[in-house]
C-alpha positions as CSV (number, residue, x, y, z in Angstrom):
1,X,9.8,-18.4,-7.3
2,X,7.1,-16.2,-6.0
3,X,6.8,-12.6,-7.9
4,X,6.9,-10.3,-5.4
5,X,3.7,-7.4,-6.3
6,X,3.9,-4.4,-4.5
7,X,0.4,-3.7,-3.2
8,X,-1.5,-1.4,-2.0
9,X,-1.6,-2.2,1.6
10,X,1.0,-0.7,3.8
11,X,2.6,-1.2,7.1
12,X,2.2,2.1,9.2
13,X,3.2,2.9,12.8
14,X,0.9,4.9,15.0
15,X,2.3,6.9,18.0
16,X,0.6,8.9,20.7
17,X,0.4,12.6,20.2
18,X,0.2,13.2,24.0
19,X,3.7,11.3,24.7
20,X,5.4,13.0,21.7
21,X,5.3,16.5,23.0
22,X,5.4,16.0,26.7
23,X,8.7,17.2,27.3
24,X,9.6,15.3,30.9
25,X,12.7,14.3,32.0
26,X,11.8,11.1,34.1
27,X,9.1,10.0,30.8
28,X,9.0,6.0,30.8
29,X,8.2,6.2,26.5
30,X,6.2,6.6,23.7
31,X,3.1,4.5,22.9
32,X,3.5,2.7,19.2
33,X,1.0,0.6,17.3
34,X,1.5,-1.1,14.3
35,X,-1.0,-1.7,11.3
36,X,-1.8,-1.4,7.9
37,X,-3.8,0.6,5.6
38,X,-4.6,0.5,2.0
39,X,-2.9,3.3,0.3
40,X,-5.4,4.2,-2.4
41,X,-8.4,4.8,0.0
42,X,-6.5,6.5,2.3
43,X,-4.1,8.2,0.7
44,X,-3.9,11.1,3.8
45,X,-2.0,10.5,7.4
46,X,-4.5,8.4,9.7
47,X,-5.8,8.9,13.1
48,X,-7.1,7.1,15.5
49,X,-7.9,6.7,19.0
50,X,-6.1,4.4,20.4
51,X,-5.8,3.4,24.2
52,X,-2.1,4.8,25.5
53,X,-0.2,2.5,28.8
54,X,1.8,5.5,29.5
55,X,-0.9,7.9,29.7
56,X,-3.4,5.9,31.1
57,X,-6.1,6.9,28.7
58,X,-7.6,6.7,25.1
59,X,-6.0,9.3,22.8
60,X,-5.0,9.9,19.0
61,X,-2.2,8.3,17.6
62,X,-1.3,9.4,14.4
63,X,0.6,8.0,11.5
64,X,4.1,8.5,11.7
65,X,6.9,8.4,8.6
């Protein structure tokens, strides 16, 4: 049986900051993104600018819990 090592890398979800806050009734959602990041070189919350569908434009998405 395989030994299961817990590595550094980690699966982190990425959400718009733009879609979080907007606080409209009729909103169609939240843009997610899924990816990983090696915990001991980035220990601190990432950011990124990623491309939002709701929006319609390239914003930051940051690391959520």
């Amino acid at each position: 049986m395989a030994k299961k090592n817990k590595g550094s890398r980690i699966i982190i979800t990425l959400e718009c900051t733009n879609c979080r806050v907007s606080n409209e009734k009729r909103a169609p959602g939240v843009s997610r993104y899924s990816t990983t990041k090696n915990r001991k070189n980035t220990p601190a919350r990432l950011e990124l600018k990623k491309y939002c569908q709701y929006c319609d434009k390239h914003l930051i998405h940051k690391e959520t819990k």
